[in-house]
C-alpha positions as CSV (number, residue, x, y, z in Angstrom):
1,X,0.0,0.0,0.0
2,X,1.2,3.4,-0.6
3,X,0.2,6.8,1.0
4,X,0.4,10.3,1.2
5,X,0.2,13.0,4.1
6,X,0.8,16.3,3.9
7,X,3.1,17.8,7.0
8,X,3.1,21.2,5.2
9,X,2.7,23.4,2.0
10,X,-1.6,22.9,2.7
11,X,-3.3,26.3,1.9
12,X,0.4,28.1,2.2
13,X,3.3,29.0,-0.1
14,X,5.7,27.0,0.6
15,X,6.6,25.3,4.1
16,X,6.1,22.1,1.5
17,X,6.3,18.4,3.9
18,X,5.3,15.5,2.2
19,X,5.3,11.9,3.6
20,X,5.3,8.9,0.9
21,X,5.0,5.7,2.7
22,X,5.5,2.7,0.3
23,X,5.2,-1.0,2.2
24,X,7.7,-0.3,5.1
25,X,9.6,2.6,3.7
26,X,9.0,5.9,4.5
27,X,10.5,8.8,2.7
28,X,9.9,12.7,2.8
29,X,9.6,14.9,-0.4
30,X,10.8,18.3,0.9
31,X,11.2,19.5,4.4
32,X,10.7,23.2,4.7
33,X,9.9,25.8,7.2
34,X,6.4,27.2,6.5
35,X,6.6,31.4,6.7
36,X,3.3,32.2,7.1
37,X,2.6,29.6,10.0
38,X,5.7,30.9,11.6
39,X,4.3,34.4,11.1
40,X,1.3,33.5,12.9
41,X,3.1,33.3,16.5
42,X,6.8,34.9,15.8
43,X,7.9,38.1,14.8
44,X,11.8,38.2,14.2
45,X,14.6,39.4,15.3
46,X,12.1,40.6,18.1
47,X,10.5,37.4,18.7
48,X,11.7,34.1,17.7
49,X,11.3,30.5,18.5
50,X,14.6,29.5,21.4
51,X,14.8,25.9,20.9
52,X,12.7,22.7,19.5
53,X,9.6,22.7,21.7
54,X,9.1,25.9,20.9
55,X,8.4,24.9,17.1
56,X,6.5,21.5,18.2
57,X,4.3,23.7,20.1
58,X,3.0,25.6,17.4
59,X,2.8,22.4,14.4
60,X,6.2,24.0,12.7
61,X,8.1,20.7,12.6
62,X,5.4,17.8,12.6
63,X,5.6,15.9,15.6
64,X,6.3,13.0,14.5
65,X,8.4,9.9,16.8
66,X,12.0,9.1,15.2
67,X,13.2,12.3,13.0
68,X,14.7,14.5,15.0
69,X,17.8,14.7,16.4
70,X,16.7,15.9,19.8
71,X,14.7,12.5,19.8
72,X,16.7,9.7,21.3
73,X,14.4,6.7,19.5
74,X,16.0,4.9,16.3
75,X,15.3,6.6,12.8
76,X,12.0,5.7,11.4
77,X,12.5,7.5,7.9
78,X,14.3,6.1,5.3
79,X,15.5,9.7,3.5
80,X,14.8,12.8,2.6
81,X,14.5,14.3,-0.8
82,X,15.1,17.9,-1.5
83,X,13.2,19.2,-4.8
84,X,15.4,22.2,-4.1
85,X,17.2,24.6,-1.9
86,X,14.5,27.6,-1.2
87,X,14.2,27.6,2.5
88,X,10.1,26.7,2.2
89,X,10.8,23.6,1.0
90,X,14.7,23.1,2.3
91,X,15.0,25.0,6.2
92,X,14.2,22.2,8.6
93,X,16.8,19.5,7.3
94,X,18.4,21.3,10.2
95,X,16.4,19.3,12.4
96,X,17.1,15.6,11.4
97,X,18.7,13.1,12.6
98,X,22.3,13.0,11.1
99,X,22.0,8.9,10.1
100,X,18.7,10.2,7.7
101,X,20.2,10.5,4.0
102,X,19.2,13.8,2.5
103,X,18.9,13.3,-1.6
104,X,19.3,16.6,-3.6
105,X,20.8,18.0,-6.6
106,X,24.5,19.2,-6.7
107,X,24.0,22.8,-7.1
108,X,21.3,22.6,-3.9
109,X,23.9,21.3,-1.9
110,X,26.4,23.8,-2.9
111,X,23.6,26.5,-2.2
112,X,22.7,25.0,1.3
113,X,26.3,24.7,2.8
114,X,27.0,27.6,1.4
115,X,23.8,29.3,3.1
116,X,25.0,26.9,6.7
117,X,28.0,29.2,6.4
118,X,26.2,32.9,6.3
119,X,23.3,32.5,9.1
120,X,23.2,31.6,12.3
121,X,20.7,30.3,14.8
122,X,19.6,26.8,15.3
123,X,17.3,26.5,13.0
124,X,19.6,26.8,10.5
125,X,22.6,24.5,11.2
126,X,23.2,21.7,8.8
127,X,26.7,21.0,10.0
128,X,26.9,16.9,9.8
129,X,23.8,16.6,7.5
130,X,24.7,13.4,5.2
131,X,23.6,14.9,1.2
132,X,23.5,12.7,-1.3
133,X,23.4,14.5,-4.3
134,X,22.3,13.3,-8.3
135,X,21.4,15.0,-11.1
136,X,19.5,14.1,-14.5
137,X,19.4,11.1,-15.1
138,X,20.2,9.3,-11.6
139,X,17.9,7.4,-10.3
140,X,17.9,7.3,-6.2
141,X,16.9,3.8,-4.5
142,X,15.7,4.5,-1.3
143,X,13.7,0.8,-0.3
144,X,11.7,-0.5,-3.1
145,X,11.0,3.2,-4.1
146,X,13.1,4.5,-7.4
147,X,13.0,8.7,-7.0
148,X,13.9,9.7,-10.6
149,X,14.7,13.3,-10.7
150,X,14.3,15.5,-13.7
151,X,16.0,19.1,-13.9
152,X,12.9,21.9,-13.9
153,X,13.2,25.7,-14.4
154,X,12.8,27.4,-11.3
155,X,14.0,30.8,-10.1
156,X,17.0,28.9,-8.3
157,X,19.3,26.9,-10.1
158,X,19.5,22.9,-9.1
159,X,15.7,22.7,-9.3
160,X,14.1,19.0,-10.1
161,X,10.8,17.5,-10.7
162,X,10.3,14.2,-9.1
163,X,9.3,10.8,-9.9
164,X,8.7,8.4,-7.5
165,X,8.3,4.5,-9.2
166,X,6.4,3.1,-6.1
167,X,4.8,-1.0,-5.9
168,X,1.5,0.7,-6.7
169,X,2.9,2.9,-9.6
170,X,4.1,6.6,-10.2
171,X,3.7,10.0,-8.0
172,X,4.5,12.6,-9.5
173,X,5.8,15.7,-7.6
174,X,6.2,18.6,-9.3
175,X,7.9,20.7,-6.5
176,X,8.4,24.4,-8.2
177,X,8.3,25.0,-11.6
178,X,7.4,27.4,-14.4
179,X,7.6,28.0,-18.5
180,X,8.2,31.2,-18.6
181,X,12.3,31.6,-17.3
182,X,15.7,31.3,-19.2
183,X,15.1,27.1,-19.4
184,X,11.6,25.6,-20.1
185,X,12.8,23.2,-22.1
186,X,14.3,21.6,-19.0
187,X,10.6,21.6,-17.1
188,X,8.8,20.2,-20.7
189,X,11.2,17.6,-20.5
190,X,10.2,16.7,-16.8
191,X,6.5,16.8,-18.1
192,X,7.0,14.5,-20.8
193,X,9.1,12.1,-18.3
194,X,6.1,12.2,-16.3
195,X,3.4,11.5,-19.3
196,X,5.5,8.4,-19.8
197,X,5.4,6.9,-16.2
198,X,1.7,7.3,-16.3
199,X,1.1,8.6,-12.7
200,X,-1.0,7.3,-10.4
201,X,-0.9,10.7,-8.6
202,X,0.7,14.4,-8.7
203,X,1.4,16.4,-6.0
204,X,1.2,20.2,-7.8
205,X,2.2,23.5,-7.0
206,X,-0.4,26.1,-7.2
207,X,1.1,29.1,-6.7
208,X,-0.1,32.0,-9.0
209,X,-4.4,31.4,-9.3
210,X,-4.4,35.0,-8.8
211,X,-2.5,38.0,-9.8
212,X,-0.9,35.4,-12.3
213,X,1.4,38.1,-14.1
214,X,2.7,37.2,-18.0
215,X,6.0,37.9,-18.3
216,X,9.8,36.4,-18.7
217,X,13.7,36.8,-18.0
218,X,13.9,38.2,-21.4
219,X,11.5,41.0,-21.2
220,X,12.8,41.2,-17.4
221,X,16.4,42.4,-18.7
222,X,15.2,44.8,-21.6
223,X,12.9,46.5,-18.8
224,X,15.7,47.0,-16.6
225,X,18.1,47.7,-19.5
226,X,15.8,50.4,-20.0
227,X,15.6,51.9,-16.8
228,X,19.7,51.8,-16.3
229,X,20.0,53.5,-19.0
230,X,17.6,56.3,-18.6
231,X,18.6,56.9,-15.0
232,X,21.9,59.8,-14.6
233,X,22.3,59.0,-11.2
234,X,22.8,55.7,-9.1
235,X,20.7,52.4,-9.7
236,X,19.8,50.8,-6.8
237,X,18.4,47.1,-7.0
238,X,17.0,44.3,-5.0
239,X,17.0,40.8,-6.5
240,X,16.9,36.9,-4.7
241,X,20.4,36.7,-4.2
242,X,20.3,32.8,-5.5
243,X,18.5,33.9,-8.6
244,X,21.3,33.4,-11.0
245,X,18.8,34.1,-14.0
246,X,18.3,37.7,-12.4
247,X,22.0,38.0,-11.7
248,X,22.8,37.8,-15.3
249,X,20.1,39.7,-16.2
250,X,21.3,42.5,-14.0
251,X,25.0,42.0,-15.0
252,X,23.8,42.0,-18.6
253,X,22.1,45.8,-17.8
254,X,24.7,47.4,-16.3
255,X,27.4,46.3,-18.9
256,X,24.9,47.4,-21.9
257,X,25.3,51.1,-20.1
258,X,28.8,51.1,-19.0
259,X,28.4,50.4,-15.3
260,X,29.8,48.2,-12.9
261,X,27.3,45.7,-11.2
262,X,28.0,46.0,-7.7
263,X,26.6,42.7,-5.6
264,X,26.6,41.8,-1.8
265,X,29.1,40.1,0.1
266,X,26.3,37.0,0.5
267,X,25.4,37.4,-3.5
268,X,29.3,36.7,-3.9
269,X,29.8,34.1,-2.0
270,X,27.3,31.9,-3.0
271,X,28.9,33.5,-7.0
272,X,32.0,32.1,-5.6
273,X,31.0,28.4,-4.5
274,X,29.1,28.3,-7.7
275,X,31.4,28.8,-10.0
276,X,32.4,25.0,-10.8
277,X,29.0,24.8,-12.8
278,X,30.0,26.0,-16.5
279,X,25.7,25.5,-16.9
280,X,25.0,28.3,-14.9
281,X,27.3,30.7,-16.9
282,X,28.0,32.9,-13.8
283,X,30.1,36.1,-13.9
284,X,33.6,35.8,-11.9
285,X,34.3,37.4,-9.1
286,X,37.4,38.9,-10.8
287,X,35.5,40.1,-14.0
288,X,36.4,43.7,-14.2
289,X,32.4,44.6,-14.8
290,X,31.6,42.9,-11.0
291,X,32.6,45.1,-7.9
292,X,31.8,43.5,-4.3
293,X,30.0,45.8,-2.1
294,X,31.6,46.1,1.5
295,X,29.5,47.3,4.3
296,X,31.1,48.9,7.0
297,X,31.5,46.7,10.0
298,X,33.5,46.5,12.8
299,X,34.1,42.6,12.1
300,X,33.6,40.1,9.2
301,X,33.3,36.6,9.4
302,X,35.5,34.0,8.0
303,X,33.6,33.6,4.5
304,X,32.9,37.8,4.0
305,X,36.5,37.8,4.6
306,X,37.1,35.1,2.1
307,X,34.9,36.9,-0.4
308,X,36.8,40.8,0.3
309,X,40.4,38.9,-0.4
310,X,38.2,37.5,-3.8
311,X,37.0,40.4,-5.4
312,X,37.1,43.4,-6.6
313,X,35.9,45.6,-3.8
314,X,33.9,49.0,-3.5
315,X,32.9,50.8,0.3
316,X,30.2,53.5,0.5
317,X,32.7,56.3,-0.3
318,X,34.2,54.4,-3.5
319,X,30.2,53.9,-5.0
320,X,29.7,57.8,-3.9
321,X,32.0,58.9,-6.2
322,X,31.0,56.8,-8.8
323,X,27.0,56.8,-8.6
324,X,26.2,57.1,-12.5
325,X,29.0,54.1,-13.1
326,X,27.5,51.4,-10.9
327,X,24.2,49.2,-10.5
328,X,24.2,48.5,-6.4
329,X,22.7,45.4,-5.1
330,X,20.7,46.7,-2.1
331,X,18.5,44.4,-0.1
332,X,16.2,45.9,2.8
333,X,18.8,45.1,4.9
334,X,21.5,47.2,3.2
335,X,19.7,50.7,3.1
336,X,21.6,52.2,6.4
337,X,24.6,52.6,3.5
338,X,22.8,54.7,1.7
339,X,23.3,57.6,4.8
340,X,27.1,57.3,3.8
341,X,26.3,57.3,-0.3
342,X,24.2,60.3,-0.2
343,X,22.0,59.2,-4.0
344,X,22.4,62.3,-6.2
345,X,19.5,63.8,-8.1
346,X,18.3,61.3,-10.8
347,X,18.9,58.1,-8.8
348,X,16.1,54.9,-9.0
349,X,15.7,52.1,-7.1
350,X,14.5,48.7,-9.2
351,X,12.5,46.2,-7.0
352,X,13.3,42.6,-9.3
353,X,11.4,40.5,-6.4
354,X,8.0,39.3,-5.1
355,X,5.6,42.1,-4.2
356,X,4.4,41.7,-0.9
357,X,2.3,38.6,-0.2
358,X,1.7,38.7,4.2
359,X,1.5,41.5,6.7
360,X,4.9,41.3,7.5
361,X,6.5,41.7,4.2
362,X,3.9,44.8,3.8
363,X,5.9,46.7,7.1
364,X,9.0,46.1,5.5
365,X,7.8,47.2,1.5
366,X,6.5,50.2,3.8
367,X,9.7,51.0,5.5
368,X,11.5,50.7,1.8
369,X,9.5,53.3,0.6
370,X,10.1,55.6,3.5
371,X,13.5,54.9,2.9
372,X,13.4,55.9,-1.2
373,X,10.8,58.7,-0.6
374,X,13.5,60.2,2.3
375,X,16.2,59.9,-0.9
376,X,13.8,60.5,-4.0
377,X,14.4,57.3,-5.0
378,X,11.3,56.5,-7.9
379,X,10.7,52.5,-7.4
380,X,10.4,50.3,-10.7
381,X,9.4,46.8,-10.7
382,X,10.7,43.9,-13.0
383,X,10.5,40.5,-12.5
384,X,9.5,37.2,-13.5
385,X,7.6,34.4,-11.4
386,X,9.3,31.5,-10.6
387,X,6.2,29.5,-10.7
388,X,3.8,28.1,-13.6
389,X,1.0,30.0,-14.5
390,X,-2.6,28.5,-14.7
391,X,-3.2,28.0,-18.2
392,X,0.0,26.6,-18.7
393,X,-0.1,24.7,-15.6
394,X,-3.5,22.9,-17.0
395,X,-1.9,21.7,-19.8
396,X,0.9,20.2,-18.4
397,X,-1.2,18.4,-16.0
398,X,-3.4,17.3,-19.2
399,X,-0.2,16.1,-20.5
400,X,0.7,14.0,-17.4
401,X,-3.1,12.6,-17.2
402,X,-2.6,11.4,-13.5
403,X,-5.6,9.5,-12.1
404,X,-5.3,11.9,-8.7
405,X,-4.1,15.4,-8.2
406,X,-3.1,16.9,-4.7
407,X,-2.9,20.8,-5.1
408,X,-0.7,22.3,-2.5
409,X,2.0,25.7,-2.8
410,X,-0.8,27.8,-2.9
411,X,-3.8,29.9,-0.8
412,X,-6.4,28.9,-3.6
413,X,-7.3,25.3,-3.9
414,X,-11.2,25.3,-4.2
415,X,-10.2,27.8,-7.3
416,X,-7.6,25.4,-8.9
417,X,-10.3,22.5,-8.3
418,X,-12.7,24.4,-10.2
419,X,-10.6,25.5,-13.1
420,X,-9.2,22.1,-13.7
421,X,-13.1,20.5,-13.0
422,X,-12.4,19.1,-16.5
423,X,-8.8,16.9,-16.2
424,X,-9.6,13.2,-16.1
425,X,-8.3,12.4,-12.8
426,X,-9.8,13.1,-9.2
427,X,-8.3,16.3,-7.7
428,X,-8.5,16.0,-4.1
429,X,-8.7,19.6,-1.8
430,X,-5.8,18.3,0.7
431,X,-6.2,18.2,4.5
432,X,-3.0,18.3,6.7
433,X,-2.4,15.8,8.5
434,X,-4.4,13.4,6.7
435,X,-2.9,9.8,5.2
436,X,-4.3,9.3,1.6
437,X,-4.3,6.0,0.2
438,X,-3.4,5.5,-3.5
């Protein structure tokens, strides 16, 4: 007999927890911390969960017997595996034991030691975590289950579809995925994969039901093409620092105008331990059109210190002097350098991320534009979802025919029900916390 229950990612973006129990194997497709749950009882740095219990308390890690390091009984999962490293659907690996195998694609692994490294706080620590990684083609043996990952396009590199051969056939798991980026040839291919294993189930993302917005990485980097070269003063920017699309994009923009592109210490480290990857076609730290932004600080850890002795570097005064030469990667976080730049008339800031989507991220967009209006900053938006849109999204799950479909990703499953009414399988309105038999 195999089953499904759904730990996380139920009427939420993200926070994706799926147990697949197959016979006497038990394995986990994604373990991620869930923001919006979190939100509900935690506002951080001012409030924030101080150990385990505290997240047990509140159903943030499922409380479940034989997972968690912090639990002295013998492991009762037989792996984990990552459909990428976004912290919704990656965070709370943290948490397991060390003797659970954690299955994910080379460049995720990269991207989640390389993320161990830059935060702190225990729910981030994946020191000792045993990866296992694949790629294309693999196929990972976990029990009688075969986990046959397929590369998607995704707005992080080292994204994969999955397709689990169980003894009572395929589930398909589509983790996140979309048409519209720089590869959808890679997520057509996973599509087709998935036509051809002819899946008993698919466990979907639902993302964008509303406010789906056409666009794609190509008409992302004429827009901001455009707006770099119209503006005389400095371009300010905020972009996922492991979108690499967006990076190139961006890099792409400011060398079409003669500027520099200058990125965050974090955007350059994770630059630097992705460089082995000739796929990704990242710039080099030492290309003459990259500058690393310091911020000044009284101390630098080992790895911003690794990245400073790397690159070429620029301080507040250096990008002063230079405002109409550079495009500055600025994140919420960085706008206390902006008292030491001083923006000169005909600056812009360009917002290449989400909008809002929860009350907190609304305090924050709020604050940002206290910050620009303070400057005269004008705010431009460009950007590209990471996720499939809902007529394409149909189609593909037309294409894959499975006889059940579990939405989850997504605040709007009654709509996605209604709009897919037609597909031949049985789409099932998922509960957490409930075991569905296939």
């Amino acid at each position: 007999m195999t089953t499904l229950t759904f730990y996380g990612g139920v009427n939420e973006i993200g926070g994706n927890k799926i147990l697949l129990k197959d016979r006497d194997t038990k394995i986990f497709l994604d373990f991620g911390m869930s923001f919006s749950l979190k939100s509900q009882y935690y506002s951080e740095p001012f409030l924030s969960p101080k150990d385990e219990k505290s997240l047990l308390e509140f159903g943030l890690l499922p409380n479940l017997p034989g997972i968690y390091k912090f639990d002295n009984s013998r492991p009762e999962i037989d792996g984990i595996v990552l459909s990428h490293s976004h912290m919704d659907h990656s965070a709370y690996i943290s948490f397991l034991k060390r003797d659970i195998p954690v299955y994910c694609g080379e460049t995720t692994a990269t991207i989640l030691k390389a993320f161990n490294e830059m935060r702190t706080g225990f729910e981030y620590n994946i020191d000792d975590v045993e990866f296992k990684t694949f790629r294309t083609g693999d196929v990972v043996k976990i029990g009688p289950v075969e986990v046959e990952p397929i590369h998607v396009d995704h707005s992080i590199p080292g994204s994969y579809g999955l397709i689990a051969h169980t003894s009572s056939g395929a589930v398909v798991y589509t983790g996140d995925f979309r048409l519209q980026g720089t590869r959808p040839e890679m997520s057509e291919e996973f599509v087709e994969r998935a036509r051809e294993a002819e899946p008993l189930a698919a466990v979907t993302e639902h993302t964008n039901m509303t406010n789906a917005e056409i666009s794609s990485e190509p008409e992302v980097l004429e827009k901001i093409s455009q707006f770099v070269r119209q503006t005389e003063g400095l371009v300010l920017a905020d972009f996922a620092r492991a979108d690499v699309d967006r990076l190139r994009s961006f890099y792409t923009a400011a060398k079409r105008s003669g500027r520099l592109l200058a990125i965050t210490l974090k955007q350059a480290y994770l630059m630097k331990k992705l460089s082995w990857d000739p796929h990704l076609q990242i710039p080099k730290l030492k290309d003459e059109n990259v500058l690393v932004f310091q911020k000044a600080k009284k101390k630098y850890a080992n790895w911003e210190m690794e990245v400073l002795e790397s690159g070429n570097v620029a301080d507040s005064s250096s990008v002063a002097d230079m405002q109409s030469k550079v495009v500055l990667v600025a994140s919420f976080y960085d706008l206390e350098s902006l008292i030491d730049i001083e923006p000169t008339f005909g600056s812009c800031y360009i917002l290449s991320a989400s909008e809002p989507f929860n009350e907190e991220m609304e305090v924050d967009f709020d604050r940002l534009t206290n910050w620009l209006e303070h400057y005269g900053l004008p705010q431009y938006h460009a950007h590209v979802s990471g996720h499939i849109m809902p007529l394409q999204l149909r189609r593909v799950l037309q294409t894959m025919s499975p006889r059940k479909v579990f939405p989850i990703h997504g605040t709007h499953p009654e709509l996605f029900s209604k709009f897919m009414r037609k597909l031949k399988g049985e789409i099932l309105v998922v509960e957490a916390g409930k075991e569905y038999t296939l």
